[in-house]
C-alpha positions, 0 to 999 in steps of 0.5 A, a space after each residue: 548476686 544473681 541478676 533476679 530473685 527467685 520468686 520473681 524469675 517464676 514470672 514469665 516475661 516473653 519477647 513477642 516481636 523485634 525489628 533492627 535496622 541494618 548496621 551501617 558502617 562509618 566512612 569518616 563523616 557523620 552518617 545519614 542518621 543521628 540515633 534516634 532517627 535510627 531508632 525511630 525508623 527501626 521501630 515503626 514497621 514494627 508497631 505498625 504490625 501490632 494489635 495494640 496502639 503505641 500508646 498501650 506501652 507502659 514504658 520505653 527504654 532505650 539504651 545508648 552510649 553517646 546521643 547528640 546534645 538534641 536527645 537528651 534522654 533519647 527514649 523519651 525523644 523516640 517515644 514521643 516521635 513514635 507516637 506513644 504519647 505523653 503518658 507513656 514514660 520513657 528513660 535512657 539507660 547505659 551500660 556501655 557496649 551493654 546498653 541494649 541489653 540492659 534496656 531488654 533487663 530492666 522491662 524484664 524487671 518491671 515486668 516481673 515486679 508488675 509495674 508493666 505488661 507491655 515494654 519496648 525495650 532495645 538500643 541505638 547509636 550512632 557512631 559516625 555523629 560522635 562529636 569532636 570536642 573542644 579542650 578545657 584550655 579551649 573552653 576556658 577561654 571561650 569562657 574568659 572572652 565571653 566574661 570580658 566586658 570592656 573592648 580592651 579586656 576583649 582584645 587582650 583575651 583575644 590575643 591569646 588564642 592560639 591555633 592548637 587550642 583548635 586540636 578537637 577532642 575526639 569523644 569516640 577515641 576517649 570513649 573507647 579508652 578505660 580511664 581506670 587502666 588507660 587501655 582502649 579496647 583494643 589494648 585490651 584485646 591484646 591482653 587477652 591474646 597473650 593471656 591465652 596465646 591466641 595467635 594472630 592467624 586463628 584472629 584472622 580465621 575467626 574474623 573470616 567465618 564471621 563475614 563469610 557467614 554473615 554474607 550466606 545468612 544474607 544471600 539466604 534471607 536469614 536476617 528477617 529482622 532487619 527493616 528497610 530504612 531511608 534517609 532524607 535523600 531517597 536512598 534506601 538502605 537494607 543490609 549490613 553493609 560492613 560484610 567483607 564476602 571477599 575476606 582472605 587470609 591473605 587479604 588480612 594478613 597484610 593489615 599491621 596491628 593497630 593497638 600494639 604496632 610492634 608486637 600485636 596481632 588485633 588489627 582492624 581486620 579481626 576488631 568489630 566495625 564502628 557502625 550506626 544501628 538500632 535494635 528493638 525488642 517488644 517484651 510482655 507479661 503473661 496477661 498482655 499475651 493473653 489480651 492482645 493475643 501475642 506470638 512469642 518468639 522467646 522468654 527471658 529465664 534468667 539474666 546476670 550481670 558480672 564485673 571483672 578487671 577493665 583491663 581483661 574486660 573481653 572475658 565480661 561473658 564467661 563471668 555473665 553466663 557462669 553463674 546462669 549456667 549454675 543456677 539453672 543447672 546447664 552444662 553448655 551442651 543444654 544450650 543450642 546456640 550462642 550469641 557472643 557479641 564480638 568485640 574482637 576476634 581475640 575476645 570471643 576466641 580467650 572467652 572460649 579458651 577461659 571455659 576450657 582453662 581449669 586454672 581460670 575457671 578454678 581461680 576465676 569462676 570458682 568452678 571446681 574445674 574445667 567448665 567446658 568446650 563451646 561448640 564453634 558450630 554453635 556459636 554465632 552462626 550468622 556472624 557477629 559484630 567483626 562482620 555486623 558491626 557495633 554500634 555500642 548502644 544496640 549490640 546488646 539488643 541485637 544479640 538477643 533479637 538475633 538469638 529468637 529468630 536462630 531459635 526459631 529457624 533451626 526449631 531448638 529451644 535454648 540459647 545464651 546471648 552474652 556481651 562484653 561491656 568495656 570497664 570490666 563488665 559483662 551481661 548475659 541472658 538466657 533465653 527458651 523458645 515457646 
C-alpha cells in the first residue's frame, strides 16, 4: 500500500531548517550525553534562528529506540525543555533503525491531513546509556525479599541469592537480536552476503570510501548541519568523531569477523558504529511558509514503508524505494543522490546488487526485470553510518537532513533517502529541492 494517498500527497509539506549534533562514538561507558540532552542540544540553535517562537509548533515527534527510565515519552521531555510550552503536544515514536524517519513521516501526515502547519520532527539516541538488566531469576527474587515479612522468611530468601544471579542482561546486545529469527544484525548481514557473493575485500573497500569521504566533507566544511555541542564539564564537542582518515585495506583485513567467526566476512571494520546522536528537521504547510516567510531546503513528494523477512532485513530499502520509483515513474537515473543508511557494508553493497538482480527483482519486487544500477558516485557521497555512525533513533533523521544540504551543494533537485530497519523493515523517502 502506498505510504500516502493520492489527494493528500498534492499537499505540499516542505523542510525548511534542520540541525544534528555530531555522532559520537561509544568507548564502553556511558557517554557525556543521555538522549534527550542530545536532542535538546541539537534543537536549539536551531529554533534560536527562527522567526517564530517554539511554542508556535503544533506538535513534536521524536523517534527513539531506548530512552532511559527519566524520558519516558522522550518528546514531550524535550518539548517542554525546549520551551515549547504545555500546549504544544509531544509523542515518541518507533520504528526501530527507522524511528527518525518515521518521526519526519507522521509530521507529513499531520500536515497533509491539516491537523498542522508547523512540525519538528527527527531522532535521538543514546547508545552508550543502554542499560544493563537484571534477569527474571534476578527480579523474582528482589521480588520474594522484598514480600518476606517475617526476619526469618527474610534470611531464608537471603540464603538464596547466588553470585550468577548478577550476570547483568545487556539491553542493547538483545536489542540488536530479532526475537522471531534469532539473528542479531549482523548474522543478518552475512546472510546477505552469501545471498549475493559479496566478498569480504569489496566489504572492506566500501567501508574505506565511507571514512575517507566522511573525512574530505569534513575538512571541507560539508557538514553544516552539525551543532556544536557541550557537556557539563566545558569540553566541547563538533565532529563525527568515528571517522577512521587513516582507514586501509591492510589496516581492516586484520579485523576477524565478529558475527560468524569461522566462515564470515562482517567484522567490526565494515558494520556501522554504536554512536550517541540526534537529528531534527523543522516541517511546514504551504501556509506557514507563507507566514512566517520560511527558506525551503526540500519537499517531501512521497514516502513508503516495505516489510520483508527479518532475516534479510538490509534489502528493507530496495523494498521501500521500489514502489516510490513505480508510482512516481522514475527510473534511478532521475535521481541524483542516494541516501542509504548503512547498517553494514554488506547491506548497502546486496542492496545494490538486488536492483541489478532480474531474479530478485522479478520474484521479490515484482518487477518484470532487472530495475537497474545505482551509480556509486551517487550514493552517500559524505559517507554513511560505517563512518558517522548509528545511533538507531536518529539515523533516520539524519538521512534525510543530510539529503537537503547534498541537494543543495551540488544545485540538483531529486534525491532518495532510504533505511533498513531491523525485524524486516525498510522506509523510504523522496524528496525534491525547491
Amino acid at each position: 500500500m502506498s505510504g500516502n494517498n493520492q489527494n493528500s500527497q498534492d499537499v505540499p509539506v516542505y523542510i525548511v531548517d534542520g540541525s544534528r549534533t555530531p555522532f559520537l562514538k561509544t568507548a564502553g561507558v556511558p557517554g557525556p550525553f543521555i538522549a534527550s540532552d542530545l536532542a535538546v542540544q541539537a534543537a536549539r540553535p536551531l529554533l534560536s534562528r527562527q522567526p517564530f517562537e517554539p511554542d508556535k509548533f503544533d506538535e513534536v515527534i521524536l523517534g527513539c529506540v531506548m530512552p532511559s527510565a527519566d524520558e519516558a515519552n522522550i518528546a514531550r521531555v524535550v518539548a517542554l525543555r525546549l520551551g515549547c510550552g504545555e500546549h504544544v503536544p509531544g509523542w515518541t515514536v518507533q520504528r526501530n533503525c527507522g524511528s527518525g524517519m518515521q518521526a519526519i513521516d507522521c509530521a507529513v501526515g499531520s500536515i497533509r491531513a491539516g491537523r498542522s502547519h508547523l512540525v519538528l520532527a527527527g531522532g535521538t539516541e543514546s547508545m552508550s546509556h543502554a542499560p544493563l538488566m537484571f534477569s527474571n531469576q534476578m527480579a523474582t527474587w528482589f521480588g520474594q525479599l522484598n514480600y518476606a515479612k517475617s526476619l526469618p522468611n527474610k534470611l531464608t530468601t537471603l540464603l538464596k541469592f547466588r553470585p550468577a544471579l548478577l550476570k547483568p542482561v545487556i539491553a542493547l546486545l538483545r536489542g540488536l537480536t530479532d526475537p522471531i529469527v534469532g539473528l542479531n544484525m549482523g548474522q543478518t548481514a552475512e546472510v546477505l552476503a552469501h545471498r549475493f557473493n559479496i566478498g569480504r575485500e569489496a566489504m572492506d573497500e566500501y567501508a574505506i570510501n565511507s571514512h575517507h569521504q566522511l573525512d574530505a566533507a569534513q575538512k571541507e566544511g560539508r557538514m553544516g548541519e552539525i551543532e556544536i555541542i557541550y557537556d557539563h564539564k566545558g569540553n566541547y564537542y563538533d565532529y563525527d568523531n568515528g571517522v577512521r582518515s587513516d582507514s586501509s585495506i591492510d589496516k581492516l583485513a586484520k579485523l576477524k569477523p565478529v558475527f560468524d567467526r569461522k566462515f564470515g566476512k562482517v567484522t567490526a571494520g565494515n558494520s556501522s558504529q554504536i554512536t550517541d546522536g540526534a537529528a531534527w528537521v523543522i516541517l511546514a504547510s504551504e501556509e506557514a511558509v507563507k507566514q512566517y516567510n520560511l527558506p525551503v531546503i526540500g519537499r517531501i513528494i512521497d514516502s513508503e514503508w516495505a516489510g520483508l523477512l527479518p532475516q534479510q532485513m538490509g534489502l528493507g530499502p530496495v523494498h521501500a524505494m521500489t514502489p516510490i520509483m513505480k508510482r512516481q515513474s522514475l527510473k534511478i537515473s532521475d535521481i541524483d543522490y542516494f541516501e542509504i543508511n548503512e547498517a553494514f557494508a554488506a547491506q548497502v553493497l546486496s542492496c545494490v546488487a538486488a536492483w541489478q538482480d532480474s531474479e530478485y527483482c522479478r520474484d521479490e519486487l515484482d518487477l518484470s526485470s532487472s530495475f537497474g544500477e545505482i551509480d556509486m558516485n551517487q550514493l552517500n557521497i559524505d559517507g554513511g553510518a560505517v563512518a558517522t555512525g548509528h545511533p538507531v533513533g536518529a539515523s533516520g533523521a539524519r538521512i534525510v537532513l543530510h539529503l537537503c544540504h547534498v541537494l543543495a551543494q551540488k544545485q540538483v533537485n531529486r534525491g532518495m533517502a532510504a533505511i533498513c530497519i531491523g525485524g524486516g523493515q525498510g522506509g523510504a523517502m523522496l524528496i525534491e529541492r525547491e
